[in-house]
C-alpha positions as CSV (number, residue, x, y, z in Angstrom):
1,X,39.1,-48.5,49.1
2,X,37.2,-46.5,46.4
3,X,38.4,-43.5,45.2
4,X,36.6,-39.6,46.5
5,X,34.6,-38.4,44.0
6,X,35.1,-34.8,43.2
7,X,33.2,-32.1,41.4
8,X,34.3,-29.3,39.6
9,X,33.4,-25.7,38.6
10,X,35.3,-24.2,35.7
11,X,35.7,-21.5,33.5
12,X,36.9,-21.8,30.0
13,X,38.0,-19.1,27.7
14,X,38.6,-18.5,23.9
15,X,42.0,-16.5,23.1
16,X,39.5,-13.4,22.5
17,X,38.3,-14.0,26.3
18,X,35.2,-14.9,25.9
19,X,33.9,-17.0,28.4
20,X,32.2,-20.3,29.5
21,X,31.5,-21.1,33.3
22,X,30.5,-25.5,33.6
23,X,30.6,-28.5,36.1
24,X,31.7,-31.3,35.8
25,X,32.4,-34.5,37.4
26,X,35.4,-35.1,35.8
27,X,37.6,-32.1,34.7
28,X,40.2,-33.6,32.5
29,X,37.8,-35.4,29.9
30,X,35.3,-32.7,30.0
31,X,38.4,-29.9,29.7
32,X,39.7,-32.1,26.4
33,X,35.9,-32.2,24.9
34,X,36.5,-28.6,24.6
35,X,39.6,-28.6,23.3
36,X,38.8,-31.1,20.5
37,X,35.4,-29.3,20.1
38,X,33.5,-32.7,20.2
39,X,30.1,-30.4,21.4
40,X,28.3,-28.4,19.0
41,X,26.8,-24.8,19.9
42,X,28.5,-22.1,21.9
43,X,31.6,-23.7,23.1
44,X,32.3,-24.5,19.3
45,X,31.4,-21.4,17.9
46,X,34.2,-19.5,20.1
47,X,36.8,-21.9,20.2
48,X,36.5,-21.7,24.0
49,X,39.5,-24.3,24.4
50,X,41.6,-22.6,27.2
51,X,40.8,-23.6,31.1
52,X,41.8,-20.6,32.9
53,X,39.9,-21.4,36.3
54,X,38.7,-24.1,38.4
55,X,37.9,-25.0,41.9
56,X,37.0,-28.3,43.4
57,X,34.4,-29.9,45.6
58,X,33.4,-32.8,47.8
59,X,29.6,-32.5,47.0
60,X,27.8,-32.3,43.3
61,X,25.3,-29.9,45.1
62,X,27.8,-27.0,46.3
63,X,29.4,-27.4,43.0
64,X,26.0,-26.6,41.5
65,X,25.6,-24.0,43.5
66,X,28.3,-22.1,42.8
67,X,28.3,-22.8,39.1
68,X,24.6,-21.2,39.2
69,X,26.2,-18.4,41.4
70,X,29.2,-17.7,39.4
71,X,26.8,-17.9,36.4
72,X,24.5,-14.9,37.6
73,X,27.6,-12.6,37.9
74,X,28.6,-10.0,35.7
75,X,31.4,-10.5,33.2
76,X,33.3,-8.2,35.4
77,X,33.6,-10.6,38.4
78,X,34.0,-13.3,36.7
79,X,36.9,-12.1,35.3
80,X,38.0,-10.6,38.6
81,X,37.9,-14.5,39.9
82,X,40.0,-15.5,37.2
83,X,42.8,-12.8,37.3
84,X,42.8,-13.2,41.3
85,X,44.2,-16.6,40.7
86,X,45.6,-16.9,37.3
87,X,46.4,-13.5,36.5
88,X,48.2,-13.9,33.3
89,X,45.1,-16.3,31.8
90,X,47.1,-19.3,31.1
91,X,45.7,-22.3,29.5
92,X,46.1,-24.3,33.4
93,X,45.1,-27.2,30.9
94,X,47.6,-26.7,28.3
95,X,49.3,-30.0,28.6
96,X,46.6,-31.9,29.8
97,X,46.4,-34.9,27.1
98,X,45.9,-37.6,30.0
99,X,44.0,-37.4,33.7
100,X,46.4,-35.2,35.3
101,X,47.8,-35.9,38.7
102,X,45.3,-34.8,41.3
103,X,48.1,-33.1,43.2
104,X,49.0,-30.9,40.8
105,X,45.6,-30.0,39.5
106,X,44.5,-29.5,43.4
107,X,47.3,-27.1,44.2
108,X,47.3,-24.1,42.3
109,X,43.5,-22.7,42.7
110,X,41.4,-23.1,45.6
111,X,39.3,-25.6,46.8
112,X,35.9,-26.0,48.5
């Protein structure tokens, strides 16, 4: 039986807090790309390396949606999203160096 594809909205963060909102099919690679810096431009420039907010969904298009959404918001909500659910801005990647159970990525932020 073939696996549920799941789509992902995230926010990554440099130590400084400066923020980077994505999607992604598949979180844990695209979460280590940043961390090793493997994409040149803004990500790179910042050091954004820190996941610090994500939520998951069924369909690419919602996910879309809301990345576009979360996007058009002022740095003030989106930071207001982030403390709401990880309050102290942990890295919720910070021992992510293989795919991380789904259980445990699934269960501390919300999904769609």
């Amino acid at each position: 039986m073939p696996r549920e594809k799941k789509y992902h909205v995230y926010i990554m963060a440099s130590k400084s807090r400066v923020l980077y909102v994505g999607v992604t099919g598949f979180l844990t690679p695209r979460v280590l790309q940043h961390k090793t810096a493997q994409f040149k431009g803004f990500t790179r420039r910042y050091n954004i390396t820190r996941l610090v907010y994500f939520e998951v969904f069924q369909y690419v298009d919602n996910a879309i949606a809301r990345e576009t959404e979360i996007k058009r918001w002022r740095r003030e909500k989106k930071v207001a999203l982030i403390v709401a659910l990880n309050p102290t801005w942990e890295d919720l990647a910070a021992d992510w160096t293989e795919p991380v159970p789904a259980a445990k990525a699934d269960s501390s932020l919300r999904s769609e």
